[in-house]
C-alpha positions as CSV (number, residue, x, y, z in Angstrom):
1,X,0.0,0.0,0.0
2,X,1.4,3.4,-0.6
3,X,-0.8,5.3,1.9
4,X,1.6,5.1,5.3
5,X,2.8,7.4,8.2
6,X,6.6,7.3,8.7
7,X,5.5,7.3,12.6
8,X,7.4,4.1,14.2
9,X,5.4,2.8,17.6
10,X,1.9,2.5,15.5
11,X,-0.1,3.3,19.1
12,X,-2.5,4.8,17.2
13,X,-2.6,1.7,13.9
14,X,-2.9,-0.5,17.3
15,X,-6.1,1.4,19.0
16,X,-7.8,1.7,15.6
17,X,-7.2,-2.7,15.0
18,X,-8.1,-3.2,18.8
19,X,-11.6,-0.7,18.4
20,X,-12.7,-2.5,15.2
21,X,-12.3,-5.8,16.1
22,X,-15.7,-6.3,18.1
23,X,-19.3,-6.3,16.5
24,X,-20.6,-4.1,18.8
25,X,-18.2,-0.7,19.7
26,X,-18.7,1.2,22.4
27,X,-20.2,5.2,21.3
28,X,-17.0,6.4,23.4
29,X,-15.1,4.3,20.6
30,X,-16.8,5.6,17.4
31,X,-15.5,8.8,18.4
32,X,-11.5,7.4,18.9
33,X,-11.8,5.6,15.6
34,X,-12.9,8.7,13.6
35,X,-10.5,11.1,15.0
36,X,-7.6,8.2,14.1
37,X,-8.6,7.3,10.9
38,X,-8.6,11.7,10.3
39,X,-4.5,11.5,10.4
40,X,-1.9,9.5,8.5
41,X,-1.7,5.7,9.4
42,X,0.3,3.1,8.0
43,X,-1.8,1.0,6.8
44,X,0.5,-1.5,5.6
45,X,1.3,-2.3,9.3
46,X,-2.3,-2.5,9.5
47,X,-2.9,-4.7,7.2
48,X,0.3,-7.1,8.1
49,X,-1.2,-6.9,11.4
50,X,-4.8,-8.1,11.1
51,X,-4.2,-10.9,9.1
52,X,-1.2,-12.4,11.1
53,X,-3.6,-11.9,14.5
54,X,-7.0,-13.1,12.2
55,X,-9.4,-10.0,12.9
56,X,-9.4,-8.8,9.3
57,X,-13.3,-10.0,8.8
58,X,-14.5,-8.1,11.4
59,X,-12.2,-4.9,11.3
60,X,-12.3,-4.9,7.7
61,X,-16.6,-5.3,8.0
62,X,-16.6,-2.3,11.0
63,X,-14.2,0.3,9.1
64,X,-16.6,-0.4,6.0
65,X,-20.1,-0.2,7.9
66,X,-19.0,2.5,9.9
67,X,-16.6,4.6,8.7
68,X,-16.3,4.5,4.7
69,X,-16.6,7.8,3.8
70,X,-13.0,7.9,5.9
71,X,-11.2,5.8,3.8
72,X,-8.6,6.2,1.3
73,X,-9.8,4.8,-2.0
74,X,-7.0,2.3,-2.5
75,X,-7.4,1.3,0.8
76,X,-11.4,1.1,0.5
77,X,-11.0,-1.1,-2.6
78,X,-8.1,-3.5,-0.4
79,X,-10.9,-3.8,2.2
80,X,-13.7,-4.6,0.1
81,X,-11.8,-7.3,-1.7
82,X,-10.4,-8.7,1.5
83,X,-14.4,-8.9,2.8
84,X,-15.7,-10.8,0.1
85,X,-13.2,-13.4,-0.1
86,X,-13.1,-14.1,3.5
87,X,-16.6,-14.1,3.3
88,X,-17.0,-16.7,0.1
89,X,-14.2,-18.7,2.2
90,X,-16.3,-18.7,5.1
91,X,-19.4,-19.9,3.3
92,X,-17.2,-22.5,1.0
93,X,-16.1,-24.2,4.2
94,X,-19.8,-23.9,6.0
95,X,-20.9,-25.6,2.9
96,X,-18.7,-28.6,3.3
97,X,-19.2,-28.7,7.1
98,X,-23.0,-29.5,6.3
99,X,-22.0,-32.0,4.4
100,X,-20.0,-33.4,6.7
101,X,-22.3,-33.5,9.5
102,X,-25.1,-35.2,7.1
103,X,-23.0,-37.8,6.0
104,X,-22.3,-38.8,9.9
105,X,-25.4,-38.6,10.9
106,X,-26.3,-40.8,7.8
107,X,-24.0,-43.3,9.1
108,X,-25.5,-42.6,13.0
109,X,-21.9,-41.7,13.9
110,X,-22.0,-39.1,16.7
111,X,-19.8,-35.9,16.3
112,X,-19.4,-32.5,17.4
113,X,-18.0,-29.6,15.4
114,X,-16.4,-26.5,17.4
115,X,-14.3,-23.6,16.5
116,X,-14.9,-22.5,12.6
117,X,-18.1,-21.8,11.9
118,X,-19.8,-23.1,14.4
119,X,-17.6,-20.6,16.6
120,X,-18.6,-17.7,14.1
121,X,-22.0,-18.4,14.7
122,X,-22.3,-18.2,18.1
123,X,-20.0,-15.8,19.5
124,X,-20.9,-13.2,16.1
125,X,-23.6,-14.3,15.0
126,X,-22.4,-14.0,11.4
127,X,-20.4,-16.4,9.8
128,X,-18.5,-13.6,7.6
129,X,-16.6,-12.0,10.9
130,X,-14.8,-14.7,12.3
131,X,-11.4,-16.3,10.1
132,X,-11.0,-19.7,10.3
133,X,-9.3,-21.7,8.0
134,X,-10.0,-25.8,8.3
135,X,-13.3,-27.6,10.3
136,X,-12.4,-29.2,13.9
137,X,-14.9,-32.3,14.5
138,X,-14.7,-34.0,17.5
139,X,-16.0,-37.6,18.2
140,X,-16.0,-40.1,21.0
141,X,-12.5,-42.4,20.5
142,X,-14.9,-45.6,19.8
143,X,-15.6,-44.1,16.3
144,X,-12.1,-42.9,15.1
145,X,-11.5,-46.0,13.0
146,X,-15.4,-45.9,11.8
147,X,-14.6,-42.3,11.1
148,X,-11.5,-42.1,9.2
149,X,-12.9,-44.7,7.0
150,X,-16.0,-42.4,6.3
151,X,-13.8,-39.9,5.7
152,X,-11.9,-41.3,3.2
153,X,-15.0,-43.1,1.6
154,X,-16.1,-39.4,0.9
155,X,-12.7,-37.9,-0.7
156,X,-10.4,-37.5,2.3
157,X,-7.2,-38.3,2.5
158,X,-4.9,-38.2,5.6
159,X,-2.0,-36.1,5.9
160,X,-0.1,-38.4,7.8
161,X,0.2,-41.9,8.0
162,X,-2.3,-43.7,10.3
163,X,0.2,-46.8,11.2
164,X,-0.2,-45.9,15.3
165,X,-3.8,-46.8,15.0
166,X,-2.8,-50.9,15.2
167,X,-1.4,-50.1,18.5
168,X,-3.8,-51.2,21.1
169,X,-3.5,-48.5,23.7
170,X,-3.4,-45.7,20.6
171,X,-6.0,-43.6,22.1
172,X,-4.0,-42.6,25.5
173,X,-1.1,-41.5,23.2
174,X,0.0,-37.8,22.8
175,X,-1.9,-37.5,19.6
176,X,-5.2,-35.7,19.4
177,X,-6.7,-36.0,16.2
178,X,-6.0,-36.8,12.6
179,X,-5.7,-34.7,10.0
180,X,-7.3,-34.7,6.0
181,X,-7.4,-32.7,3.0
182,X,-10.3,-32.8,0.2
183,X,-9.9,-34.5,-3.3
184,X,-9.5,-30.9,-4.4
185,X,-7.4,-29.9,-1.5
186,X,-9.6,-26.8,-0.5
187,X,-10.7,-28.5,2.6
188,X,-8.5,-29.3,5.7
189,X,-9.8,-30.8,8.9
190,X,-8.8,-31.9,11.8
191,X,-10.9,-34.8,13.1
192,X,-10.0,-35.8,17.4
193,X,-11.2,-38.0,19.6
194,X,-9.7,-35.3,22.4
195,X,-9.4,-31.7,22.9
196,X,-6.2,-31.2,23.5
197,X,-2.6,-33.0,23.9
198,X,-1.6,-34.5,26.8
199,X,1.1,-31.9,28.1
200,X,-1.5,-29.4,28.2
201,X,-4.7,-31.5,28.1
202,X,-8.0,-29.9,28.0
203,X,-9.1,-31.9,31.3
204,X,-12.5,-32.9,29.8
205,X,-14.0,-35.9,30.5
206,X,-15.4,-37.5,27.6
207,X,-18.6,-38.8,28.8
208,X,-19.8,-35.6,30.5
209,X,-19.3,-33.5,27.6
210,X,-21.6,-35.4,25.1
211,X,-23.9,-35.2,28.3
212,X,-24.0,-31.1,28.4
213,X,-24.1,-30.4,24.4
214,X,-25.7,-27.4,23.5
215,X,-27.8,-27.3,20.2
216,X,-27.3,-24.2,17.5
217,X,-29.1,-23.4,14.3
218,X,-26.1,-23.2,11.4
219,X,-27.2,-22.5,8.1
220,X,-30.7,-23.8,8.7
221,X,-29.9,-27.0,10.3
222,X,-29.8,-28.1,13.8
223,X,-25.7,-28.6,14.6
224,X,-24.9,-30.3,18.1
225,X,-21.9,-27.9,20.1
226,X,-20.0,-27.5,23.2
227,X,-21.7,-25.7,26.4
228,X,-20.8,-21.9,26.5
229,X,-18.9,-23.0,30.4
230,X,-17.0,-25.6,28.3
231,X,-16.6,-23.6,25.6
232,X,-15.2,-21.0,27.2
233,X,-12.8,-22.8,29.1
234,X,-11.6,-25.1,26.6
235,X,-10.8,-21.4,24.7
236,X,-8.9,-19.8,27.3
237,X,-6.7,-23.1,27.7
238,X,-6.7,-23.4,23.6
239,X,-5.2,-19.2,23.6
240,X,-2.7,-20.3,27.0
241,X,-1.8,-23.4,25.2
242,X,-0.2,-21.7,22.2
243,X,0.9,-18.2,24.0
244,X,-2.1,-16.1,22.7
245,X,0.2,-15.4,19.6
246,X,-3.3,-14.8,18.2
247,X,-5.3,-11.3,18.7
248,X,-8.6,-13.2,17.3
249,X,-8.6,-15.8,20.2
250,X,-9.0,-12.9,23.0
251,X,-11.6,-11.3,20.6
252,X,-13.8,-15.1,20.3
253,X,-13.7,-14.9,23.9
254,X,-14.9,-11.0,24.1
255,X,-17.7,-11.9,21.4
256,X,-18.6,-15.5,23.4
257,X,-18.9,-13.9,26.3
258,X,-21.1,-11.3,25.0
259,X,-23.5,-13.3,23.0
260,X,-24.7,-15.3,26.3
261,X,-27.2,-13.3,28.4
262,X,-27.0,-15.2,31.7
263,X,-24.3,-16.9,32.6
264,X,-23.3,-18.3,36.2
265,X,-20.1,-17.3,36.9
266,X,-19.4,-19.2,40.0
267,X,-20.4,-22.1,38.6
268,X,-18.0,-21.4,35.5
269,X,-15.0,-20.5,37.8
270,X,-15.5,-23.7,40.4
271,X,-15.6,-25.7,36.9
272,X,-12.6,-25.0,35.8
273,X,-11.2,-24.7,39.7
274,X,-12.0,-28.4,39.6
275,X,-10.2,-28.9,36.5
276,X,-7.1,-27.2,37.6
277,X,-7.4,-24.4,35.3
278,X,-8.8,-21.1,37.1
279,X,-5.3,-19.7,36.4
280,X,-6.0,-20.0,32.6
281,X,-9.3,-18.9,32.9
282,X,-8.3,-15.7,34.7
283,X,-5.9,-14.7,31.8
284,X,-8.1,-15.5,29.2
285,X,-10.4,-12.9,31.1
286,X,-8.0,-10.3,32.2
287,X,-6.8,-10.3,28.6
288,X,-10.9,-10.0,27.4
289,X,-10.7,-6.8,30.1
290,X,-7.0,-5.3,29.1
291,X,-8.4,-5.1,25.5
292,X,-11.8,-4.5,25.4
293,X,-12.7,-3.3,29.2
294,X,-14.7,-6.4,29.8
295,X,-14.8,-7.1,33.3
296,X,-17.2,-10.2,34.4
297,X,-18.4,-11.0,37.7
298,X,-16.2,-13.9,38.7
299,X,-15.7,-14.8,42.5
300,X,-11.9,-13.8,42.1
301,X,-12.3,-10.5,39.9
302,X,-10.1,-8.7,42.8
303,X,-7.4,-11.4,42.6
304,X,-7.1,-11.4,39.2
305,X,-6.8,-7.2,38.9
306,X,-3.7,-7.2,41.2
307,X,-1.8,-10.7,39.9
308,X,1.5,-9.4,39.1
309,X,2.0,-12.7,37.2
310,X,-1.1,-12.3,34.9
311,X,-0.2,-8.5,34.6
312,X,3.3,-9.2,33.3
313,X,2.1,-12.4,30.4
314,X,-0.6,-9.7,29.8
315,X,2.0,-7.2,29.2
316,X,4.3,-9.4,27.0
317,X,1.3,-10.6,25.0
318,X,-0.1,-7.7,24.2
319,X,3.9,-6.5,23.3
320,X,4.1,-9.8,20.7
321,X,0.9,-8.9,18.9
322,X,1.0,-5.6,18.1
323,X,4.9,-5.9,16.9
324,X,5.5,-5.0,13.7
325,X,6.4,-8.2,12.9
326,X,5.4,-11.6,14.4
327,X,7.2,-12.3,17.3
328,X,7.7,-16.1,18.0
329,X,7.7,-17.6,21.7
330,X,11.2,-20.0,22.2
331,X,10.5,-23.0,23.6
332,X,11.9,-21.8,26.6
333,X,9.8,-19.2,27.7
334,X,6.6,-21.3,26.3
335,X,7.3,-23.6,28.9
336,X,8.3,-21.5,32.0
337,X,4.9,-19.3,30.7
338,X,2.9,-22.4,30.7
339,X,4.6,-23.4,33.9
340,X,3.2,-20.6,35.6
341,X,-0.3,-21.2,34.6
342,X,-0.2,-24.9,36.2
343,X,-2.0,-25.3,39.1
344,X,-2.0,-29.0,39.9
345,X,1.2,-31.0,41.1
346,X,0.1,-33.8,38.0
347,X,0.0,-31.3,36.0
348,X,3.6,-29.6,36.3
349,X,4.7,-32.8,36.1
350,X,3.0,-33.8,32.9
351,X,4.7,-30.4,31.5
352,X,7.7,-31.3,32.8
353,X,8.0,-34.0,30.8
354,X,6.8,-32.9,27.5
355,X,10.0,-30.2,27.5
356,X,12.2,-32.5,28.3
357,X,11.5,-34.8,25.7
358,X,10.6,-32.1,22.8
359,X,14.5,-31.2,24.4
360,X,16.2,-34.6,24.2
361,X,14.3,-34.7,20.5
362,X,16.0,-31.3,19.2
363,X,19.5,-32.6,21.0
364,X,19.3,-35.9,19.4
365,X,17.3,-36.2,16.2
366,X,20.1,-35.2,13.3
367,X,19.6,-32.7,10.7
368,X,21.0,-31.6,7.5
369,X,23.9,-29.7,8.9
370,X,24.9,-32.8,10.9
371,X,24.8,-35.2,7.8
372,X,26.3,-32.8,5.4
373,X,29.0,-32.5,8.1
374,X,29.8,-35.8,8.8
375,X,28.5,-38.1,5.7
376,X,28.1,-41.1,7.5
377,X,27.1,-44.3,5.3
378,X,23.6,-45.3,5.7
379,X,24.9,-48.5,7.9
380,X,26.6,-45.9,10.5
381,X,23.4,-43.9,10.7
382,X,22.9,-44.8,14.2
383,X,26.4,-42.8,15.2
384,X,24.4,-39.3,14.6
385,X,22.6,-39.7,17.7
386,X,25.7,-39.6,19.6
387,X,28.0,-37.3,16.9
388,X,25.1,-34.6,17.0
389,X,24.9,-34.0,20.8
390,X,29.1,-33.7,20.4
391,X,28.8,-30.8,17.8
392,X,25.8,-28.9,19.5
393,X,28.2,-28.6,22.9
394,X,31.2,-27.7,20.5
395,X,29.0,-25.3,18.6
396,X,27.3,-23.6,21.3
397,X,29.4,-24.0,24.6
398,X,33.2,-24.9,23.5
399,X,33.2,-22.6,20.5
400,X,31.5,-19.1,22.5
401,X,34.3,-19.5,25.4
402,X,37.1,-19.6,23.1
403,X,36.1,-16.6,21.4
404,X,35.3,-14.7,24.6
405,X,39.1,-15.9,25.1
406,X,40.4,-14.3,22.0
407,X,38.4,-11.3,22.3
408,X,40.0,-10.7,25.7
409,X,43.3,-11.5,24.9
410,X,43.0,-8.6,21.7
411,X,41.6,-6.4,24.4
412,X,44.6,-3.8,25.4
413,X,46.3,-4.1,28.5
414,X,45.4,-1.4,30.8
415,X,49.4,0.2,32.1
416,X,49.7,1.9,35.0
């Protein structure tokens, strides 16, 4: 884009993404948004923003409903383009979720879809707001094998190889779903038999979840979904699972939350007390009231304002999102992060474990650099795992003191 500000902190391209992306904006807003969009932005920022945090549906759709007589005209036609292809996107994939669903049910094979539409539905109440790009279906672990076969039998094929499924105890294994792709490969989706892996397991039990569903209209037909408590929770532990290195995840939970007229908050935070996550749940609403000024009425509002722990993740989070440019979380400070959200003793441990495996993985699986560097025959592959381990101390603990050495040996001697 050529309209842009040569302005280098974007505070006000960050207010003007924040304000837009919620269907309903406060009066007090309205007023923010047009004196911003009065100056100079840069709206390439903007736009590398949005779509790497997944609001550009719904900021695109407020800045055109609202405030279009604001717009630059390139920018106007960028917008309007953007809109209509999310919003064909949206309805392609819809489409073949119906599908989906009636070919189950055809086959009395219970699921239940979440996130994607069914997600845009409910928390915006219009399927064109909310990006999402593949269909999450979850069904109970008896049917996986009867529903990867259904799958395929339809024009799915799986993007990984389904060889752990002979093993008899495959269904307590790390994994939590399988993945396909369409004959035409404009469908992806993601089909588990759990919400979440095991090192930061979504704590559900199975059997009490198909016992609370929730029913919602999607295009016409009556779709079986999570309840809003569940929901909510499993959201807040989806965002704290992968560092909230997504704007749209705090804005589902802003729009979920305010799409449901009654809900019982003490029975939402002693749920997921029980389930060892009322630490998650608090960020995932502290974040909902840093952005958007939501505050709820949950027994432990007061704790959660004066956490100096939340405060600082909220701080950092907020830091990563808005950066010019995206911002990764190293495994490091994923796990200590994650750590500090861990509430039960089981649960540490389960953490615990996952690092130092993912660690012993990178320390021992070889790469490119290592055969390229040693060129072992194929009969001496085994001798990476130990030859790899040898170069990463020589590379990264040997190597940095000896130059430290020679850099203070080069330094000049200080003379009296």
């Amino acid at each position: 884009m050529s309209v842009q500000s040569n302005h280098s902190n974007s505070a006000l391209e960050s207010q003007l993404i924040i304000a837009c992306a919620q269907t309903t904006i406060p009066a007090r807003q309205i007023k923010q948004i047009d004196n911003i969009l009065r100056q100079q932005l840069d709206w390439n920022y903007i736009f590398k923003v949005i779509e790497r945090n997944a609001v550009t549906p719904i900021f695109v759709w407020n800045l055109l409903r609202h405030f279009n007589q604001l717009l630059p005209e390139e920018v106007k036609k960028t917008l309007n383009r953007e809109f209509q292809e999310h919003t064909r996107h949206n309805m392609f994939l819809t489409r073949k979720l119906i599908e989906i669903i009636g070919f189950f049910n055809s086959n009395d094979i219970p699921i239940l879809p979440f996130k994607g539409p069914l997600l845009a539905n409910q928390a915006y109440g219009n399927l064109a707001l909310r990006r999402f790009g593949d269909l999450d279906i979850l069904l109970p672990p008896k049917y996986l094998e009867t529903g990867i076969k259904l799958l395929m039998t339809n024009g799915y094929t799986p993007t990984s190889g389904l060889n752990w499924l002979s093993k008899t105890n495959w269904h307590t294994s790390h994994k939590k779903d399988v993945g396909f792709i369409s004959a035409d490969k404009n469908v992806l989706l993601e089909l588990h038999w759990k919400l979440s892996g095991s090192h930061f397991a979504v704590p559900f039990e199975m059997s009490r979840l198909w016992q609370k569903l929730e029913t919602v209209n999607l295009a016409g037909i009556k779709v079986n979904t999570l309840s809003f408590n569940d929901l909510l929770i499993y959201l807040c532990l989806h965002g704290a699972k992968h560092s909230w290195e997504r704007f749209g995840w705090i804005c589902d939970i802003n729009e979920l939350i305010r799409s449901e007229k009654d809900i019982d908050w003490n029975l939402v935070n002693a749920e997921a007390k029980r389930l060892g996550c009322e630490n998650t749940l608090a960020l995932g609403l502290y974040l909902v009231h840093e952005f958007f000024g939501l505050k709820v009425p949950v027994p432990n509002w007061q704790k959660i304002e004066n956490d100096l722990t939340l405060r600082e993740i909220v701080t950092d989070i907020r830091a990563r999102l808005f950066a010019p440019e995206m911002v990764s979380v190293v495994i490091g400070d994923r796990y200590l992060y994650q750590l500090k959200l861990k509430e039960k003793f089981w649960d540490r441990w389960k953490l615990h474990l996952h690092y130092i495996l993912w660690y012993l993985k990178i320390i021992f699986t070889p790469n490119e650099t290592d055969k390229n560097l040693f060129q072992l025959p194929r009969w001496l592959g085994p001798l990476y795992l130990i030859m790899r381990p040898l170069r990463l101390f020589y590379t990264y603990v040997i190597m940095p003191n000896k130059i430290e050495k020679s850099l203070k040996s080069d330094l000049p001697r200080k003379t009296n």
